[in-house]
Residue frames as qw, qx, qy, qz and C-alpha x, y, z in Angstrom:
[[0.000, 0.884, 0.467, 0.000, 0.00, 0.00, 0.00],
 [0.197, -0.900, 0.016, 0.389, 2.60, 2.47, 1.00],
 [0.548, 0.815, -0.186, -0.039, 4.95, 4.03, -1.39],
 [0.236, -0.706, 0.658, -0.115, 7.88, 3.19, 1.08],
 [0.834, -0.004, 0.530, 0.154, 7.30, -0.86, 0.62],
 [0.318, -0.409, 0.726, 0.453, 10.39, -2.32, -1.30],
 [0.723, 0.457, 0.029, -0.517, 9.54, -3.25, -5.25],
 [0.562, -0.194, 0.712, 0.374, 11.17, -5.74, -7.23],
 [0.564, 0.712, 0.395, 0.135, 9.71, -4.36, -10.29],
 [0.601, -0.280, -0.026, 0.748, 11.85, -2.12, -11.92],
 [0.197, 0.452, 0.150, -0.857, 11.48, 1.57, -12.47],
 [0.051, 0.116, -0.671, -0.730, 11.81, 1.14, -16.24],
 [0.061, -0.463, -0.883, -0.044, 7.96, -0.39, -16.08],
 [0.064, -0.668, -0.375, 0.639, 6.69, 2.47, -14.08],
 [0.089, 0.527, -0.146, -0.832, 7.38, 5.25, -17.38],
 [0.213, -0.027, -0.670, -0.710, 5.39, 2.87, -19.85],
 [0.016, -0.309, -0.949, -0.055, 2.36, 2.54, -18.35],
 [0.185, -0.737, -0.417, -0.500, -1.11, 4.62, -18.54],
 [0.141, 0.083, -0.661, 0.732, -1.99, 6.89, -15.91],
 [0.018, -0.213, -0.977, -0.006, -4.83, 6.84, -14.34],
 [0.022, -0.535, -0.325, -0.780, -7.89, 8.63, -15.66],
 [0.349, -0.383, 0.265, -0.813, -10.90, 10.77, -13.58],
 [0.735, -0.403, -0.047, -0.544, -12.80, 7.90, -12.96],
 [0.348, -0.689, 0.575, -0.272, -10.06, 6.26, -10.53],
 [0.809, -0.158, 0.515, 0.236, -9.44, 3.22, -12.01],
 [0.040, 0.533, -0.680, -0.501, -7.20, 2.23, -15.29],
 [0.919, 0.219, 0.303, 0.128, -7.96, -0.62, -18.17],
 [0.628, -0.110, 0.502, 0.584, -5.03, -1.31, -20.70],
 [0.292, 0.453, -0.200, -0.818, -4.88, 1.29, -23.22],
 [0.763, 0.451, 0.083, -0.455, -6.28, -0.33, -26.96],
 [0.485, 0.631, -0.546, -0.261, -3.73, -1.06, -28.57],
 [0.205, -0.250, 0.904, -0.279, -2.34, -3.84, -25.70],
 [0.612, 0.077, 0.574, -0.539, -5.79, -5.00, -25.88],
 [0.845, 0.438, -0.029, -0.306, -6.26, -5.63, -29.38],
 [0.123, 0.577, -0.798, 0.127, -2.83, -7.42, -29.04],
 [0.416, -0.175, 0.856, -0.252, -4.23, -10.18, -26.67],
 [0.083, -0.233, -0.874, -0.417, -6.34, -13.17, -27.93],
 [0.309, -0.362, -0.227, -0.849, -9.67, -12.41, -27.13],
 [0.816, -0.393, -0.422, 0.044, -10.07, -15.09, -24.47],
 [0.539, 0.171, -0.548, 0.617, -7.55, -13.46, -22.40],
 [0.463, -0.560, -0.656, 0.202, -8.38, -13.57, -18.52],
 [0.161, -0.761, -0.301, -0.552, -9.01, -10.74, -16.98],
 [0.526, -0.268, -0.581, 0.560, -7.46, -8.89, -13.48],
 [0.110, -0.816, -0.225, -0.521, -8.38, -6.17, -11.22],
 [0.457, -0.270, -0.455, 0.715, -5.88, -4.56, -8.39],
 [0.351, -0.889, -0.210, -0.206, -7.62, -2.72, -5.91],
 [0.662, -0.122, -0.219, 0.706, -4.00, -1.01, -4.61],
 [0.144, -0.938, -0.177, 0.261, -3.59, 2.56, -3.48],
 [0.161, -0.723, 0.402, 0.538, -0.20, 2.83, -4.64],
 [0.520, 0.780, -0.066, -0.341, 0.22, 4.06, -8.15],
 [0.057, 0.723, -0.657, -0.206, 3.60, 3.28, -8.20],
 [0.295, -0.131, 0.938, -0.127, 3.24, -0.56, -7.52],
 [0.525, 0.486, 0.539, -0.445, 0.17, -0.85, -9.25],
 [0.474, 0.822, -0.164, -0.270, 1.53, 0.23, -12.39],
 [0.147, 0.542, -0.821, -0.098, 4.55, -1.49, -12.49],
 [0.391, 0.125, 0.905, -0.114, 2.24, -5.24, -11.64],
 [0.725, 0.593, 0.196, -0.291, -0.30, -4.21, -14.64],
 [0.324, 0.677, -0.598, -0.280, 3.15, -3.92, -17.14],
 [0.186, -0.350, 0.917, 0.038, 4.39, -7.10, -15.68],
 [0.448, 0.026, 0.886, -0.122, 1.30, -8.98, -16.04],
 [0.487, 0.670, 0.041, -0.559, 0.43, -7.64, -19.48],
 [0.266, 0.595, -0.743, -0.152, 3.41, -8.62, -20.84],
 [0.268, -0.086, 0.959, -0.032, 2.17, -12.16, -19.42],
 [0.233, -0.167, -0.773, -0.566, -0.76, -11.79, -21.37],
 [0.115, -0.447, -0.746, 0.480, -3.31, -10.67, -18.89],
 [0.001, 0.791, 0.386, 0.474, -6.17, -7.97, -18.98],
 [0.364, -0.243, -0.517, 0.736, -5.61, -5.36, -16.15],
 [0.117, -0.650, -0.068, -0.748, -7.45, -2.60, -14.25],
 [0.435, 0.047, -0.602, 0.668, -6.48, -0.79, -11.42],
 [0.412, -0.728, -0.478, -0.266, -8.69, 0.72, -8.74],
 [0.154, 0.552, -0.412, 0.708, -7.31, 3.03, -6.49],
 [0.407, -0.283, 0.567, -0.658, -9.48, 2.27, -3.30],
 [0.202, 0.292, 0.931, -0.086, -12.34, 0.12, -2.32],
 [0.530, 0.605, 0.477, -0.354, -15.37, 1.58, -3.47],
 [0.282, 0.696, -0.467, -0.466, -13.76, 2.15, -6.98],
 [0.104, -0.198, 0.975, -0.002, -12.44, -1.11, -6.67],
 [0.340, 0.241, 0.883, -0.216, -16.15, -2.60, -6.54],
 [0.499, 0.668, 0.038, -0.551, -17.46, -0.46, -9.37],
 [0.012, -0.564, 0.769, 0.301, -14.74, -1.67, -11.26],
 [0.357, -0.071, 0.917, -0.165, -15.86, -5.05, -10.44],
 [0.589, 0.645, 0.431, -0.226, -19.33, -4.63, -12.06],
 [0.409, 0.742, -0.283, -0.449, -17.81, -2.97, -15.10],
 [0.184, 0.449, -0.867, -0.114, -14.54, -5.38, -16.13],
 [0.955, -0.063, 0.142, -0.253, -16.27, -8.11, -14.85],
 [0.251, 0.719, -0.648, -0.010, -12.87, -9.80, -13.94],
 [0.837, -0.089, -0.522, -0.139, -11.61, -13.39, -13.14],
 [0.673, -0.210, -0.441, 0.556, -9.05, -12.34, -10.32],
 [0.160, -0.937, -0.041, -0.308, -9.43, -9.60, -8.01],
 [0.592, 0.170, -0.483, 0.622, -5.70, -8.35, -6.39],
 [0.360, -0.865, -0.205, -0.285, -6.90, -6.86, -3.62],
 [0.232, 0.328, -0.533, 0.745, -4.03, -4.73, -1.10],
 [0.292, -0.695, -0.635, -0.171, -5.96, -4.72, 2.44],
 [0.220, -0.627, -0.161, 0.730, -4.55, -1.26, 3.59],
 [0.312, 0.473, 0.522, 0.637, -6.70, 0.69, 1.75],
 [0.115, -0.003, -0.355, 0.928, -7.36, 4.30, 2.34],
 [0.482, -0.261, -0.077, -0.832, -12.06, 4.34, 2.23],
 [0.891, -0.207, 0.096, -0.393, -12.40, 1.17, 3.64],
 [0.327, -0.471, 0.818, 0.055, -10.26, -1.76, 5.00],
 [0.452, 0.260, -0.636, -0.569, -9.85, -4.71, 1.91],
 [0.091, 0.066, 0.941, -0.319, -11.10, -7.17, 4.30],
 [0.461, 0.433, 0.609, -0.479, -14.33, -5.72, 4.34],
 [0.510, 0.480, -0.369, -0.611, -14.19, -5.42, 0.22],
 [0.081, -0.217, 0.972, -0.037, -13.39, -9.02, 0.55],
 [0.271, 0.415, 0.765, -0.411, -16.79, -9.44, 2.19],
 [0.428, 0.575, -0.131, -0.684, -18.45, -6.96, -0.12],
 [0.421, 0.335, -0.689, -0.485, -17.37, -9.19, -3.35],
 [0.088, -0.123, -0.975, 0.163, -18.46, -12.75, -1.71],
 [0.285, 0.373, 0.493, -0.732, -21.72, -10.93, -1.06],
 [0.332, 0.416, -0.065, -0.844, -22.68, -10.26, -4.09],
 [0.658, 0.325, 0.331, -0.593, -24.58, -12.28, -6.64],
 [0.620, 0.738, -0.181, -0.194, -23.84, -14.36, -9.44],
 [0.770, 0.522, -0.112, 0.348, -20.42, -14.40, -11.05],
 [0.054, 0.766, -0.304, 0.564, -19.37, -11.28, -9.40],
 [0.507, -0.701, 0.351, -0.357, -19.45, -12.93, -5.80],
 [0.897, -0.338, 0.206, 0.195, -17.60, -15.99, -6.76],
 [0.374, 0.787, -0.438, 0.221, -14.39, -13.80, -8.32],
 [0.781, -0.043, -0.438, 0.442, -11.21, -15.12, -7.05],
 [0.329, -0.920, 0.198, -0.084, -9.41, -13.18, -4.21],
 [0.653, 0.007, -0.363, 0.664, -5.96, -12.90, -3.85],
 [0.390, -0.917, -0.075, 0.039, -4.81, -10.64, -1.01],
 [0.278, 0.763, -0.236, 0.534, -2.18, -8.16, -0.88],
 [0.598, -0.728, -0.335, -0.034, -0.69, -8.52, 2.95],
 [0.028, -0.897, 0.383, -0.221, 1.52, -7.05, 5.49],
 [0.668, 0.223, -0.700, 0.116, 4.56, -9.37, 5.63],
 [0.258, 0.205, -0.718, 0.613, 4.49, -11.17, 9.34],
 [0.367, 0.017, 0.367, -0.855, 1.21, -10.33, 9.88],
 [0.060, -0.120, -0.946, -0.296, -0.78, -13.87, 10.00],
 [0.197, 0.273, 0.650, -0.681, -4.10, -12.47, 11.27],
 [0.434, 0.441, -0.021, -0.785, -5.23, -10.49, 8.65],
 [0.260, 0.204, -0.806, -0.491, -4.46, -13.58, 6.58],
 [0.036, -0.186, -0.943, 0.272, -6.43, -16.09, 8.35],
 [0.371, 0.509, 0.552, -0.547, -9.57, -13.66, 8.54],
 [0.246, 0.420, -0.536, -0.690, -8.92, -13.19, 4.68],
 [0.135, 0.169, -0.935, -0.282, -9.34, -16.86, 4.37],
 [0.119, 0.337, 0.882, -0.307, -12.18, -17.27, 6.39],
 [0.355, 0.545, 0.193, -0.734, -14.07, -14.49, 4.58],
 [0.822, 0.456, 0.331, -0.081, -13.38, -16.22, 1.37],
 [0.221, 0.744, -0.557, -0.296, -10.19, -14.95, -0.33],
 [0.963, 0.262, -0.070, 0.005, -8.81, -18.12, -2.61],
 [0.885, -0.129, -0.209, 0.396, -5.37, -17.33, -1.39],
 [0.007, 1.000, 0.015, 0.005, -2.68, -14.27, -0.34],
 [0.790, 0.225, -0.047, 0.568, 0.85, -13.01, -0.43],
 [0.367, -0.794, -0.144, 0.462, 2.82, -10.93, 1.79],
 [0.436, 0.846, 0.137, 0.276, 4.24, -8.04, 0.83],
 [0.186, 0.651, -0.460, -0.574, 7.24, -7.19, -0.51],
 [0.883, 0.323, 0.282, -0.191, 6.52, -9.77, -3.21],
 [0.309, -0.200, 0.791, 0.489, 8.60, -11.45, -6.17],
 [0.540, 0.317, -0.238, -0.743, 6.61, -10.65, -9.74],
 [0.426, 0.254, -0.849, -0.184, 7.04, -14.40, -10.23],
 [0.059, 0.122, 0.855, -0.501, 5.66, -15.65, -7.01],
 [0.341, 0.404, 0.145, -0.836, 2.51, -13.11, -7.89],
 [0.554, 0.330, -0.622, -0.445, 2.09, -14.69, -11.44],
 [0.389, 0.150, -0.897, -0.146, 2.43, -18.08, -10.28],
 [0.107, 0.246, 0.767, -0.584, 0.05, -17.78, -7.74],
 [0.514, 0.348, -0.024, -0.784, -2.47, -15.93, -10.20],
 [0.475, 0.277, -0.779, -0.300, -2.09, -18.68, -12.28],
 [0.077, -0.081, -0.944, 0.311, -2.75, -21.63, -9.48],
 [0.159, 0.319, 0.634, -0.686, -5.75, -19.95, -8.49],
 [0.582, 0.355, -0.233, -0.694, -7.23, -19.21, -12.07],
 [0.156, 0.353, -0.922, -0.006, -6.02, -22.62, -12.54],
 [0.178, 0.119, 0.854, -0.473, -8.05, -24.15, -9.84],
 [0.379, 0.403, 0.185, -0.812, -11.20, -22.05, -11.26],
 [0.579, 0.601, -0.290, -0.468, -10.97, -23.73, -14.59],
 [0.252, -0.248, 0.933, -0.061, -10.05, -27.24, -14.11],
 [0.500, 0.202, 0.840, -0.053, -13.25, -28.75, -14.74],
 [0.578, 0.673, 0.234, -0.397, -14.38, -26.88, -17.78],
 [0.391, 0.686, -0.582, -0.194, -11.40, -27.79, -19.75],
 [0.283, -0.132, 0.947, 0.077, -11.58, -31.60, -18.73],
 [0.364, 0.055, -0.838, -0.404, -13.24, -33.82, -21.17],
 [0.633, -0.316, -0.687, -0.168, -16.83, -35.75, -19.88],
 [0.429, -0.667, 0.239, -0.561, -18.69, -35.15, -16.79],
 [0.429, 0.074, -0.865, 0.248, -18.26, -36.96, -13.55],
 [0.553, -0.420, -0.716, -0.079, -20.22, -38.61, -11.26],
 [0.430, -0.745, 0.123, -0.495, -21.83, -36.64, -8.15],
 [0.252, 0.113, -0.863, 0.423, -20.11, -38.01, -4.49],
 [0.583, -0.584, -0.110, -0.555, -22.79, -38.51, -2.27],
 [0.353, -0.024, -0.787, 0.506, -21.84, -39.43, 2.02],
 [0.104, -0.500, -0.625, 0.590, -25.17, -39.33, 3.38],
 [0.329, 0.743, 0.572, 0.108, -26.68, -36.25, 2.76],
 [0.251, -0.767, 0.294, 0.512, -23.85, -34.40, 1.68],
 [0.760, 0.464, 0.417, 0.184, -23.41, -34.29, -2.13],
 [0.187, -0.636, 0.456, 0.594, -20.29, -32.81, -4.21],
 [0.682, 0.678, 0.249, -0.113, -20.93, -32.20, -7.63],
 [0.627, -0.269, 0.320, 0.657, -17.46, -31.85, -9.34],
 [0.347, 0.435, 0.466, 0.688, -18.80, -30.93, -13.00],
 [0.099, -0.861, -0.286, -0.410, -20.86, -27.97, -11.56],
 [0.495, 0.309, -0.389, 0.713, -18.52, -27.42, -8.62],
 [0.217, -0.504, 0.095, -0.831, -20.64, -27.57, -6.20],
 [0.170, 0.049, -0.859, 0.481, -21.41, -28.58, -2.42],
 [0.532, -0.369, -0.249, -0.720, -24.95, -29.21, -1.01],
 [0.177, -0.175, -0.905, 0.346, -26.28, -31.24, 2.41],
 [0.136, 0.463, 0.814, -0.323, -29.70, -31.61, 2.27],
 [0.263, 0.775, 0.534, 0.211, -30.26, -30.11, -0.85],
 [0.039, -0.991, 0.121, -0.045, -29.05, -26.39, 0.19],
 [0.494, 0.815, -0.157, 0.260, -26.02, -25.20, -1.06],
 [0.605, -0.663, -0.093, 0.431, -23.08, -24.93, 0.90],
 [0.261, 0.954, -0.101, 0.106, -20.81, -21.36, -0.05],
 [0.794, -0.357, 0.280, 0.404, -17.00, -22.46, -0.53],
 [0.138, 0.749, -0.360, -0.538, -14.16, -20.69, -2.46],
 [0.772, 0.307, -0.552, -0.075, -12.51, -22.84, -5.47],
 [0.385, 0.559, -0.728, 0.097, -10.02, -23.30, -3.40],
 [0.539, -0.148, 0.655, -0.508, -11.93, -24.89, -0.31],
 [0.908, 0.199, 0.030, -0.369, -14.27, -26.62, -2.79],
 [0.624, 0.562, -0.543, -0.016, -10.88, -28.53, -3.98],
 [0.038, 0.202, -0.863, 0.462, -9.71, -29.69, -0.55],
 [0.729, -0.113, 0.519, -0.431, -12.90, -31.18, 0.17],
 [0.652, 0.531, -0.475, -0.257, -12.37, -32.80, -3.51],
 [0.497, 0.514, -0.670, 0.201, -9.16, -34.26, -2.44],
 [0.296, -0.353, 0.759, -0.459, -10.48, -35.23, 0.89],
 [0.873, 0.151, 0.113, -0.450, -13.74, -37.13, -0.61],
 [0.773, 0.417, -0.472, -0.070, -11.50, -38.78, -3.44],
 [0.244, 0.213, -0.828, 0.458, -9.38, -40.30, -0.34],
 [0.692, -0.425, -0.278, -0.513, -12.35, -41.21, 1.95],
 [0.903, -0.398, -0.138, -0.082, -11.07, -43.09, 5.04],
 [0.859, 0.093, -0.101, 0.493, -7.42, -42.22, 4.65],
 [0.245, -0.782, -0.005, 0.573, -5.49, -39.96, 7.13],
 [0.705, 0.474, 0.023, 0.526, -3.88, -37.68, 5.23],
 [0.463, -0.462, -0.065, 0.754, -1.18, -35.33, 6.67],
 [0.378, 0.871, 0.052, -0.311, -1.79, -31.15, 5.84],
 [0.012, -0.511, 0.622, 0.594, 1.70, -31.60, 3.17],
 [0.129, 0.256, 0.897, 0.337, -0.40, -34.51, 1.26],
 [0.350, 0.862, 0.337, -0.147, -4.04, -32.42, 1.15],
 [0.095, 0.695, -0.354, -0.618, -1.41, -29.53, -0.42],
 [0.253, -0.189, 0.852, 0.417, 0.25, -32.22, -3.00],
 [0.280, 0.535, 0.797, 0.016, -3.62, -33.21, -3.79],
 [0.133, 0.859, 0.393, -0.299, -4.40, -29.80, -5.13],
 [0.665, -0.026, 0.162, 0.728, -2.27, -29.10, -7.22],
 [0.150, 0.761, 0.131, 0.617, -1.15, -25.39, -8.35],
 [0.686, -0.718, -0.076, -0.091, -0.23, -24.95, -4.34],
 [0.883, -0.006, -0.217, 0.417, 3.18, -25.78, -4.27],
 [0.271, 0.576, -0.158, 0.755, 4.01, -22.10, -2.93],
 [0.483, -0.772, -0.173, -0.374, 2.32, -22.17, -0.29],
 [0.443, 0.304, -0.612, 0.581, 4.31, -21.63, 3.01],
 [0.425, -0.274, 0.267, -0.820, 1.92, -20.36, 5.67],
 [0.185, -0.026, -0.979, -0.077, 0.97, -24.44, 6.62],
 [0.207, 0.368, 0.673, -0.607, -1.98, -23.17, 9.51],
 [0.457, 0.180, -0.171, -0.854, -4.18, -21.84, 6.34],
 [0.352, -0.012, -0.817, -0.456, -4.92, -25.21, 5.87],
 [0.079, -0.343, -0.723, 0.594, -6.65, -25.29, 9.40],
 [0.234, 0.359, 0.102, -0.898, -8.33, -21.74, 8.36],
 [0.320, 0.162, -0.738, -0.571, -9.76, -23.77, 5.37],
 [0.283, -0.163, -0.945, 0.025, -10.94, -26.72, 7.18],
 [0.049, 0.412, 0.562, -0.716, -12.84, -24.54, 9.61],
 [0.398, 0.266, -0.230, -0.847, -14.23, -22.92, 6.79],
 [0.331, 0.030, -0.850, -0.409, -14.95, -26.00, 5.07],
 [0.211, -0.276, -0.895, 0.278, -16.35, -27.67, 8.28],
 [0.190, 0.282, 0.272, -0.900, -18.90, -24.43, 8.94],
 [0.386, 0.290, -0.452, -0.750, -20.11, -25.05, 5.57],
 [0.486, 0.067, -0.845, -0.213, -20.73, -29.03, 5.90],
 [0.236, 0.033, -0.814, 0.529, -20.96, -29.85, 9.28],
 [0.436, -0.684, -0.575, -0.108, -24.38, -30.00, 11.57],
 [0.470, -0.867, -0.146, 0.085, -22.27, -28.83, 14.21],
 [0.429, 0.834, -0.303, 0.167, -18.69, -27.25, 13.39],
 [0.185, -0.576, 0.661, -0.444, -17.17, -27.61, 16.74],
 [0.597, -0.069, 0.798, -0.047, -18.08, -31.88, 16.64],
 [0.551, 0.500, -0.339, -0.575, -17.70, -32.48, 13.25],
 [0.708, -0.287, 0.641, -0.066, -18.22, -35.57, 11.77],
 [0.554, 0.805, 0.134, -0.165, -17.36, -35.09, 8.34],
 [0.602, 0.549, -0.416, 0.403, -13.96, -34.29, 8.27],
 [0.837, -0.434, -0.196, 0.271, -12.20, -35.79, 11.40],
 [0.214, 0.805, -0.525, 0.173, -8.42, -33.97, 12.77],
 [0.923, -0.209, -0.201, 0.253, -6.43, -36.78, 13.73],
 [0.558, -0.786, 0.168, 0.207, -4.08, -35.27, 16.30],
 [0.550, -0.594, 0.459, 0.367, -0.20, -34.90, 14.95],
 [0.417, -0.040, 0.721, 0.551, -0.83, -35.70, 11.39],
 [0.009, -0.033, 0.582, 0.812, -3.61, -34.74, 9.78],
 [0.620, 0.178, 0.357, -0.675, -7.30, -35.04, 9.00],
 [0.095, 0.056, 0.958, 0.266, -9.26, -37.80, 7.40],
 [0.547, -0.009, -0.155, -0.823, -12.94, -37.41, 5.47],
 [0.525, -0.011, 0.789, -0.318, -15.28, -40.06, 6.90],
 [0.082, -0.026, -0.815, -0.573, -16.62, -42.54, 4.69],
 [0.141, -0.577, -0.795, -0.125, -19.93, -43.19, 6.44],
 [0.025, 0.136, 0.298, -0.945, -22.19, -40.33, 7.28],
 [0.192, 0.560, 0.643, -0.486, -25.86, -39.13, 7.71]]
């Protein structure tokens, strides 16, 4: 957010790129656009600083992304309706409203628009803000000062994740345990009929726990099972997940019987259930 955090982008980026107009976000100028294929995905950093913000649209043009930048939050969520993007970068020291609660804001909303990815923008060292990120629904975050590469390969993983099943071949069979039912082709979680609300990435780790029914699995094997993860370093998120997950499934959260924690290693998804 601040101008003072370290960049790894270099300046040179910073003196080609648009600035940014009256109404307080940026898209790619035309020409970039008519450059890309016409399928290319779509981002949207919500960042305060110009400087950083500009130099992560160059970089990830040049990978062949869309970009637009939002200066705040409430820009940021116009934006949202307008670009109608596939990944939202979101910084959460923002200066009209903290990005947590934009977090919430997008997950709220209806549709398409409220299952956008989240990535989060954080302060390095600071695991709180992640953890309530995760639990509000972000799909995954990265402290700041960042590697462009780390950033990319995490956008990737998480668009990744989004778009798995529409680019496999033939549908597959619903799971059903009881009256808990995981649709894969539609990517979706119900018990007892009503819905349950999970990011991609949650909806995958229950994936990878169903496909393994009965079999501990330690939290470095659920990662391995998901693939596009292999950055991850922050190991407790997978806890912040499970809680999520287990709110979503579970009769009672705090005696689940759904997904089990076996003490010292790991959790296991039960095979029988109600």
């Amino acid at each position: 957010m601040s101008d003072s955090t370290p960049s790894p982008f270099t300046t040179d980026v910073l003196a080609t790129s648009p600035a940014a107009g009256a109404t307080g976000y940026t898209d790619q100028p035309s020409s970039t656009r008519a450059a890309n294929p016409p399928m290319t995905q779509q981002l949207l950093m919500i960042e305060d600083d110009t400087r950083l913000a500009t130099m992560v649209g160059e970089y990830l043009r040049q990978s062949g992304y869309g970009f637009t930048h939002a200066v705040d939050g409430g820009k940021g969520l116009e934006a949202l309706q307008n670009c109608k993007p596939d990944l939202v970068i979101l910084d959460l020291m923002l200066p009209d409203m903290d990005g947590l609660e934009v977090c919430r804001r997008i997950k709220g909303l209806g549709g398409d628009a409220g299952r956008t990815a989240v990535l989060m923008l954080t302060a390095k060292g600071d695991p709180m803000d992640r953890i309530v990120g995760l639990e509000i629904g972000a799909d995954d975050y990265l402290p700041k000062p960042f590697e462009p590469r780390e950033l990319l390969a995490r956008i990737r993983a998480v668009l990744r994740r989004g778009g798995e099943t529409a680019s496999t071949g033939g549908s597959q069979q619903a799971m059903r345990f009881g009256s808990l039912e995981i649709d894969r082709d539609a990517r979706t979680v119900s018990v007892s009929g009503k819905v349950c609300e999970l990011t991609s990435y949650q909806f995958d780790l229950l994936v990878a726990l169903a496909e393994r029914a009965g079999r501990v699995l330690s939290r470095d094997q659920i990662m391995e099972a998901v693939r596009g993860r292999e950055l991850e370093a922050f190991d407790r998120s997978i806890d912040v997940h499970m809680g999520r997950i287990r709110s979503a499934i579970e009769l009672d959260a705090k005696d689940p019987k759904r997904i089990l924690t076996v003490r010292g290693v790991g959790y296991v998804f039960a095979k029988q259930q109600d």
